[in-house]
PASEGU-274578 format. One record per residue (C-alpha): x, y, z; residue in one letter. Coordinates in steps of 0.02 Angstrom, whole numbers, padded with zeros to 5 digits, always signed. Layout:
% residues N
XYZA;...
% end
This chain:
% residues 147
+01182+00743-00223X;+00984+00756-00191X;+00946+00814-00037X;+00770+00794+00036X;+00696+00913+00157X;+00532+00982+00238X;+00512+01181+00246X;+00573+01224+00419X;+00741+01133+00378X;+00795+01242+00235X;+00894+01356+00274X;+00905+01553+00201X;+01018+01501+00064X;+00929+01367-00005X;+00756+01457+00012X;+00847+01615-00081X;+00913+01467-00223X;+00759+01394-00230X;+00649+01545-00264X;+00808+01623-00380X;+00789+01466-00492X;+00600+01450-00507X;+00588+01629-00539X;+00719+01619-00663X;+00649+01474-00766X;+00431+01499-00728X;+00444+01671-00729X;+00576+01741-00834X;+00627+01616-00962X;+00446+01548-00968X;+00393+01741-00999X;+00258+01690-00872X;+00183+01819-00762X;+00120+01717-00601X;+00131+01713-00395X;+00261+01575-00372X;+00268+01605-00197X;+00103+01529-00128X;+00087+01496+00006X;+00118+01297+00010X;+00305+01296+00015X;+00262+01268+00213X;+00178+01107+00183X;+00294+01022+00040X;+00430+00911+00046X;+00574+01012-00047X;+00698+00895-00165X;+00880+00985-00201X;+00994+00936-00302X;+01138+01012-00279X;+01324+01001-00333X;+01421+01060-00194X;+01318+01246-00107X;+01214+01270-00290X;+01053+01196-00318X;+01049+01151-00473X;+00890+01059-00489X;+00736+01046-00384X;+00550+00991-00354X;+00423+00987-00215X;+00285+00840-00166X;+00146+00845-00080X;+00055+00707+00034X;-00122+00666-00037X;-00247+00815-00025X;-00126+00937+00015X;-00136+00988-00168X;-00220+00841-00266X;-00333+00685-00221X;-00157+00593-00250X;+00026+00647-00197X;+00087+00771-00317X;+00255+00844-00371X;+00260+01016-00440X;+00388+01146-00477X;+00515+01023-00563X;+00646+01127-00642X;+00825+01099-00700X;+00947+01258-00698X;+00961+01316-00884X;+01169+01280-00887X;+01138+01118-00813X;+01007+01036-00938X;+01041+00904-01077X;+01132+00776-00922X;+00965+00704-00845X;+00945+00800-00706X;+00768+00840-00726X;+00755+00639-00762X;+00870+00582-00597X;+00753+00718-00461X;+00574+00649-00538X;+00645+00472-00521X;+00684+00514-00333X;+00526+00608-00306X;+00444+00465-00370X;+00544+00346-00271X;+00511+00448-00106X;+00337+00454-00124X;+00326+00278-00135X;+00438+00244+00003X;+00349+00395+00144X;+00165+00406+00077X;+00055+00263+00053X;-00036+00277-00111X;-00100+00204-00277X;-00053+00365-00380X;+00066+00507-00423X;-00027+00656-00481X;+00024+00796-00569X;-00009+00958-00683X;+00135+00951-00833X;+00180+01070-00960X;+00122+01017-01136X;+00285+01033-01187X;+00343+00904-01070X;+00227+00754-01136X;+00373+00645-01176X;+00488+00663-01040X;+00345+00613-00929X;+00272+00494-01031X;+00442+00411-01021X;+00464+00407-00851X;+00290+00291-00865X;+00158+00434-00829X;+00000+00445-00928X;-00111+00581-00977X;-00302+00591-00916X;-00415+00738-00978X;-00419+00884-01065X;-00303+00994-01110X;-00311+01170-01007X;-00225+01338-00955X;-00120+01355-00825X;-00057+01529-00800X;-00064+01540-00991X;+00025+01388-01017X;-00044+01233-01103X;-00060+01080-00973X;-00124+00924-00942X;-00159+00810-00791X;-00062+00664-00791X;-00035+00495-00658X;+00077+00371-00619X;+00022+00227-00560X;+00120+00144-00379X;+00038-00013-00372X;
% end
């Protein structure tokens, strides 16, 4: 089940989950040393998926210029027992779908992982730019066109 809510709706629990599984993945697996806590969890829409209390899946969006020209997602991540069933490929379709649906736009923006050129070019988004760094990670801009 994918439940959709805006910052002062979540309560302890799924904050604690939330932060618990991005650390867990960005910072931990990803050997990554960053601040994932910054400051614009207040103005995101949060996306859980959850099977039954556990979130086992997640990502945030952003309206346009809370983040990017365009509405963005960020912080898509799958629990680590829970990948190889789609998950990651069911929340980006609903994120996509709910931007659609609650902001008007031409675009989806986003900032992917290198490593994750295929699942989003499957899911129809296409790369623009160069190549850069994020937080020592390779990453590229990429869009998805609404209209």
């Amino acid at each position: 089940m994918i439940v959709t809510k805006i910052f002062s709706e979540l309560d302890k629990d799924e904050l604690y989950q939330i932060l618990r599984l991005r650390s867990e993945v960005f910072v931990v697996e990803q050997d990554c040393i960053y601040q994932d806590i910054d400051n614009k969890d207040q103005i995101a829409t949060h996306l859980l998926y959850k099977k039954g209390d556990e979130i086992i899946a997640y990502t945030r969006i952003f309206k346009k210029g809370d983040y990017y020209e365009n509405p963005s997602i960020g912080r898509v991540v799958v629990s680590k027992n829970k990948r190889g069933k789609d998950l990651g490929k069911e929340i980006m379709l609903e994120s996509m779908k709910y931007i659609k649906n609650n902001i008007k736009a031409e675009k989806i923006e986003l900032s992917a992982q290198m490593y994750l050129d295929t699942f989003y070019k499957d899911l129809g988004f296409y790369s623009k730019g160069e190549q850069y760094l994020e937080d020592g990670i390779p990453h590229q801009r990429m869009f998805f066109n609404l209209v």
